[in-house]
N, C-alpha and C positions, 0 to 999 in steps of 0.2 A: 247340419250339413246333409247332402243326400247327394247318390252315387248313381248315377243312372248312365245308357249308352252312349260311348263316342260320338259327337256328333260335327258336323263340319260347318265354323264361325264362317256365319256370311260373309262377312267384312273383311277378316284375312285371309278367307280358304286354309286357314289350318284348324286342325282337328283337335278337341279339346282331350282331357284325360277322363272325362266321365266323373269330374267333382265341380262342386257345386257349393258356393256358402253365398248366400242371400243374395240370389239369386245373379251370382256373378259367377260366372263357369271358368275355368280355368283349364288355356289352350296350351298344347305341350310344344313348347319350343323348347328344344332342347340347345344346351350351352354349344357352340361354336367347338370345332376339333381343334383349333388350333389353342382355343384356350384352356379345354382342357390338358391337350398337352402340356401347353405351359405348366400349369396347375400343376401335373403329373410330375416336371421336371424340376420344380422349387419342392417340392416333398425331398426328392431323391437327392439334392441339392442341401437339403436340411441335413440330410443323417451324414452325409459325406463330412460336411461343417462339423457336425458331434464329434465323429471317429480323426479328422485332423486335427483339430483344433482345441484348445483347453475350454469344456466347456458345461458339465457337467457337477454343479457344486457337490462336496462331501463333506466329512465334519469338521476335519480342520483345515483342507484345501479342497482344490477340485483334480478335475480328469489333466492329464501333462498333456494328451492330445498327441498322434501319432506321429507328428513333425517332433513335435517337447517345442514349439515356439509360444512365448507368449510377449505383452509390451515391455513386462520391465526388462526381461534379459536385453530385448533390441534399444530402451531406453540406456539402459548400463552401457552397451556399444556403443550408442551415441558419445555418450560423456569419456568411453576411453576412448575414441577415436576425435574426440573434442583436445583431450589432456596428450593426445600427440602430435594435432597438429601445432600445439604451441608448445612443443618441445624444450629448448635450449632457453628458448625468451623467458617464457615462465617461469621457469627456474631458477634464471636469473632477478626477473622480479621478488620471487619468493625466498631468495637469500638475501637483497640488498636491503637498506634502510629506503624510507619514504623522498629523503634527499639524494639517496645516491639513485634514484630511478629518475628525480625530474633533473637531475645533472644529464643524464644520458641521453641523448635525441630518440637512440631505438627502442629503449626501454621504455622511454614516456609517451611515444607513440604508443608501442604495442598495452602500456598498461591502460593509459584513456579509452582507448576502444573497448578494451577489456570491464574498464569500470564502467563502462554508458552502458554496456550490455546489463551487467549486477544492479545497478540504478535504476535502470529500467524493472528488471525482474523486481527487484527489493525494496526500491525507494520510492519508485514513483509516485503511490497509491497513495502516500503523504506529504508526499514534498512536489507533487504534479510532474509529470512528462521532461517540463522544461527548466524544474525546479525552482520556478516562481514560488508553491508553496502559498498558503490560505491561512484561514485563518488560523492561530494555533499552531501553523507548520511553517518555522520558518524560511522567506527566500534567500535560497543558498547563491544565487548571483548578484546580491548586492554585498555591501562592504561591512556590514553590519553581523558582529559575530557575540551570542549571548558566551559562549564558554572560549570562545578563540577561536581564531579563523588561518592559524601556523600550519603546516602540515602534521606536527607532532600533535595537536592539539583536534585538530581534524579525526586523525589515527584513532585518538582517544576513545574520541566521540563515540565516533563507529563503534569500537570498541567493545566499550564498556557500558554505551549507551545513557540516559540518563533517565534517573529515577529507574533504572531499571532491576532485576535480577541479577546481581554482579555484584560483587565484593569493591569492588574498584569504579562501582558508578556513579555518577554525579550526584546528588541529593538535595541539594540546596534548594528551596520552592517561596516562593511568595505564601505569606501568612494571610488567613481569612480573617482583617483586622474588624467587618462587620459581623458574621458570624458566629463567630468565637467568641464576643464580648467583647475586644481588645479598646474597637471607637465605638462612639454614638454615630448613628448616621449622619450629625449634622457635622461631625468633626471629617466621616469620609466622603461626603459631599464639597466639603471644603477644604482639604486634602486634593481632591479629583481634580478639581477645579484649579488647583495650584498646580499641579502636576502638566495640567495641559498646559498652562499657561508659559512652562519653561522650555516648552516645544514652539511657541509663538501663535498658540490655539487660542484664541477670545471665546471667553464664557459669557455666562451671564451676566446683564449689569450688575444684579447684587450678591456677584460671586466675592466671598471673603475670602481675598487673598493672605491678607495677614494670618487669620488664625491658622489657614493651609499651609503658609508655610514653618507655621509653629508644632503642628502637627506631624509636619515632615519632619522637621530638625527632631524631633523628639521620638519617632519613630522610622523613619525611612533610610536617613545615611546610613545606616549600617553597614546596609547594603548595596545604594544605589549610589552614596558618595554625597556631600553637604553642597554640591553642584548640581546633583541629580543625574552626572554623567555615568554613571554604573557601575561594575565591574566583574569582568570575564572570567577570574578565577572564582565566585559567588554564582556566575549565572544572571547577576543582575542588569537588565537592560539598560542602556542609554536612553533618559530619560527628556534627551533633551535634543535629539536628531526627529525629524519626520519620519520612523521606523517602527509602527507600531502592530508587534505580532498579534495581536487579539480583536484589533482597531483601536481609532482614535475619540470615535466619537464620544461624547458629557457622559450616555449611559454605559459604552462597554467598561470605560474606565471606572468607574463607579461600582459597578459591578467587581472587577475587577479585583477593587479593595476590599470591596463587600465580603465576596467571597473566596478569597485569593485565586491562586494561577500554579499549577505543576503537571503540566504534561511529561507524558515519557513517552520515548524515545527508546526500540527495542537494543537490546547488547546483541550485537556484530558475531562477539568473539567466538568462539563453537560451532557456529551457526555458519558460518561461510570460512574458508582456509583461508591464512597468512597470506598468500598471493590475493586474491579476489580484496580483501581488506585492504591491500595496497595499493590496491590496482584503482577500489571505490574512493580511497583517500584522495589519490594524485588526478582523480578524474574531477571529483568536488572541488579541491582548491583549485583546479585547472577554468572553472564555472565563468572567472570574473571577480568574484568578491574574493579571491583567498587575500591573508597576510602574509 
């Protein structure tokens, strides 16, 4: 670099600063006043931000900020200003039973609403927006209910959850009859293969049906019923509706056997209050599909 005198660029009539790097000079235009004030007034703007504001971290918290505002306290506000305007209804939701709120016009209005909002926050993420539900999640608008589709049973659900964290929650899971040793593959290939076929699903031509359904008789009704109709206190699906949570197709059912099936379903209970739980229950059986 080299430093020699000011001189004045032909080309823009401004005067450079007398520096110099290979052979490019560098002409002094200086920043515009107005943006240096700008500039000037986001500084001043910054420290004003530090001294109101919580903002400052420390060891175990930070600065309160010269207001003392920060999101959770106006968060907190929100929710008691939420828990007032549902006053008297609420309340009443949160003492009545799940039948005596769909008995009441005002009650089951106000808790539907209530539950679409908790559904949304809670559910939806597995059971989709409209509660159609994918695969593994079942859809809560058709008539099709693996533990029961009662309001009490509903309640439950919610609840206590299944397979979940909970003294009280459901348990029951389909066995990984390939996995585990229990069949030969050829026994749950032909198994699979019987099992669609009592849904009205055509396999393969050289699907044995026979020995599939000697494999089922021998391991299946237990749980699903010597019909393959199922049962709701077990969790076991109806084997025999076009309802199928995981899919229908040769391989998922196969698979299925292969290596069984227990989703869970988180527990409700602690996790949201006796109102909201009620509110979720009457909003779900309200879907369509309830019993």
């Amino acid at each position: 670099m080299a430093e020699e005198k000011s001189k004045i660029d032909s080309v823009s009539g401004v005067s450079d600063t007398g520096h110099e790097w290979d052979d490019i000079r560098e002409l002094n235009n200086p920043l515009p006043r107005w943006w240096l004030w700008t500039f000037y007034a986001t500084i001043l703007w910054s420290i004003g931000y530090w001294i109101v504001y919580p903002a400052w971290p420390m060891i175990s918290e930070s600065t309160s900020g010269f207001i003392g505002w920060n999101s959770r306290t106006e968060v907190a506000g929100q929710l008691a200003g939420l828990e007032a305007q549902r006053g008297a209804l609420g309340q009443q939701v949160a003492a009545a039973s799940v039948g005596e709120i769909e008995a009441s016009p005002d009650l089951l209005a106000f808790a539907r609403a209530q539950g679409k909002a908790a559904f949304d926050t809670n559910c939806a993420q597995c059971h989709g927006s409209g509660a159609a539900g994918g695969p593994g999640y079942p859809n809560l608008n058709d008539d099709e209910w693996l533990w029961g589709g009662t309001l009490d049973q509903i309640e439950f659900t919610i609840r206590h959850g299944i397979r979940a964290e909970d003294d009280r929650t459901r348990l029951n899971q389909m066995l990984a009859f390939g996995r585990d040793g229990i069949l030969p593959r050829a026994d749950v290939i032909a198994v699979a293969d019987y099992v669609r076929s009592l849904s009205g699903l055509e396999g393969p031509a050289n699907a044995d049906l026979a020995r599939g359904a000697e494999v089922f008789k021998a391991q299946c009704v237990s749980c699903h019923g010597a019909d393959g109709s199922g049962s709701k206190e077990l969790g076991a699906p109806n084997l025999r509706d076009a309802i199928w949570l995981y899919g229908s197709d040769r391989d998922t059912v196969i698979a299925s056997i292969w290596g069984g099936r227990g989703g869970v379903m988180p527990n409700w209970g602690g996790r949201l209050n006796d109102q909201t739980i009620k509110s979720l229950t009457v909003y779900v059986h309200s879907l369509g599909g309830g019993e």
